[in-house]
NUBA-725685 format. One line per 10 residues: number of its first residue (from 1); their letters; for each residue x, y, z of C-alpha. Coordinates in Angstrom, 3 decimals, m for minus. Example, Ala and Ser with C-alpha at 12.3 -4.5 7.8 and 13.67 -1.06 7.14 Angstrom:
residues 2
1> AS> 12.300/m4.500/7.800  13.670/m1.060/7.140 $
This chain:
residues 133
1> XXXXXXXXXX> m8.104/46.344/58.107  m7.705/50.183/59.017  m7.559/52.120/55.507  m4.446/54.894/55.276  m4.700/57.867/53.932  m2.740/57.311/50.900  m5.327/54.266/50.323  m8.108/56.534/50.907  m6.596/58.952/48.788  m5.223/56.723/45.976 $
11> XXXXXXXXXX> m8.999/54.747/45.536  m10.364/57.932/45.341  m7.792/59.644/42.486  m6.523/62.418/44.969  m2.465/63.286/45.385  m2.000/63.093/49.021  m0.437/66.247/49.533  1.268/67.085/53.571  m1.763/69.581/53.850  m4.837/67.556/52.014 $
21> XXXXXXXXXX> m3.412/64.570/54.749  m3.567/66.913/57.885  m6.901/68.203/57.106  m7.923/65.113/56.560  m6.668/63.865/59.627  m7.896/66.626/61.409  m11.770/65.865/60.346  m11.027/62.421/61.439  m10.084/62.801/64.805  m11.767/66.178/65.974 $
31> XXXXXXXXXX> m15.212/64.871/65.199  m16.340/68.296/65.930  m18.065/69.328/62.563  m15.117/71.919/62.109  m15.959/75.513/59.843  m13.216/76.423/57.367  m11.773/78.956/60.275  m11.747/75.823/62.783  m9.454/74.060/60.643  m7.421/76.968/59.602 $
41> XXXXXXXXXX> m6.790/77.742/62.936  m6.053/74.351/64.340  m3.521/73.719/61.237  m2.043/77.436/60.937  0.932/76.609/62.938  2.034/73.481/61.587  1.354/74.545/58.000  2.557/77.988/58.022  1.640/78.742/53.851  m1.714/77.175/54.868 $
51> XXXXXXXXXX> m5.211/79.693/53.751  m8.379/79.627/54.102  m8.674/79.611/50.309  m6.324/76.512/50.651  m8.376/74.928/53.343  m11.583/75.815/51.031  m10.189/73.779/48.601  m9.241/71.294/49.596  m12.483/70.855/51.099  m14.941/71.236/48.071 $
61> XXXXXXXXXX> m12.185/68.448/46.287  m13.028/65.817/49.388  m16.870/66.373/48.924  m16.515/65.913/44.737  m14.811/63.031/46.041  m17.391/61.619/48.089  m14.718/61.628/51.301  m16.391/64.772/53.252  m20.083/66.066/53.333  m21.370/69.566/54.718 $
71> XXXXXXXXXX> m23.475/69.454/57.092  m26.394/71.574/56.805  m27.589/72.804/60.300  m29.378/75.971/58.805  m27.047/78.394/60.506  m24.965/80.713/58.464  m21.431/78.685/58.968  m20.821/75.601/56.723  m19.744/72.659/58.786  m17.779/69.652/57.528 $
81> XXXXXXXXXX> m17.148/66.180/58.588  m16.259/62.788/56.775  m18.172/60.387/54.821  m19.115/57.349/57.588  m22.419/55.835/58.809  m25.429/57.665/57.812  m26.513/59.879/61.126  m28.779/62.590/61.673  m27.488/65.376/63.829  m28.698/67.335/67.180 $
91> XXXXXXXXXX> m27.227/71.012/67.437  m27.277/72.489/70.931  m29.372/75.653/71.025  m27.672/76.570/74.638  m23.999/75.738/74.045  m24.194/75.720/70.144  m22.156/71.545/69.836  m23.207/69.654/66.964  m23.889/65.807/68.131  m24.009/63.064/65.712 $
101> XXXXXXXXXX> m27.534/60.523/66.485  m28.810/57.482/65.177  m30.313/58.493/61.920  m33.629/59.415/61.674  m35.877/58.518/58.981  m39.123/60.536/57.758  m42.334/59.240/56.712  m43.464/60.306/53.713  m46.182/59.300/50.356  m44.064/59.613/47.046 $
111> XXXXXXXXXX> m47.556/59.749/45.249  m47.399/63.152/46.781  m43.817/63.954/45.326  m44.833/63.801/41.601  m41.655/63.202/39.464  m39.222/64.342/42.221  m36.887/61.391/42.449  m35.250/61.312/46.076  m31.553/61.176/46.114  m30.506/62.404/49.803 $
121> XXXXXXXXXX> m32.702/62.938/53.093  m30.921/64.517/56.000  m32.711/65.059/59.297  m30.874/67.330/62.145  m32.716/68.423/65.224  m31.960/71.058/67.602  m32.486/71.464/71.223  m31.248/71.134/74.502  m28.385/68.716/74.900  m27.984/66.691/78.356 $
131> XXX> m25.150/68.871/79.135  m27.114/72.177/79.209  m30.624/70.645/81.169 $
């Protein structure tokens, strides 16, 4: 059974406004690890009050909400997408896309970490896509 967004919304205690539900949408269909300008661009038209504050937001409520995650790729615009699988991700150093891959797990002793307690490993890799050889 396909979730909606209300569901999503509703299991998650969030008021599905008109503009949380088209950014939303948006990071569900584009797939394209959208910046805060992407979206605002993309939803400018339809939502004419829309911000970037607003789109800012709305953002930093879906990732205390566990629905969105940034995705760090160590360049100096935040990318977003939605909570699904775990993946690791492949940026593009020729034509700059962000691909999502099987994730990738490291090898590692925990002796060596101490007390550090692991909550999150993220792997991303950058290259030279198919496209661009």
């Amino acid at each position: 059974m396909i979730k909606t967004f209300q569901n999503i919304f509703k299991e998650k205690g969030i008021s599905p406004s008109y503009t949380r539900t088209r950014i939303y949408h948006y990071l569900e269909v584009s797939k394209n690890h959208p910046t805060v300008d992407e979206i605002y661009t993309a939803l400018k038209d339809e939502l004419p009050t829309l911000s970037k504050t607003t789109v800012y937001n709305v953002l930093n409520l879906f990732i205390e909400k566990e629905l969105v995650k940034l995705v760090n790729m160590n360049s100096s615009e935040a990318r977003y997408e939605l909570y699904e699988q775990e993946h690791s991700h492949f940026k593009c150093d020729i034509c700059g896309v962000i691909y999502d891959i099987p994730k990738i797990k490291t090898n590692y002793d925990k002796n060596q970490l101490g007390m550090f307690k692991v909550k999150n490993e993220e792997v991303n890799l950058s290259g030279i896509c198919p496209k661009c050889i």
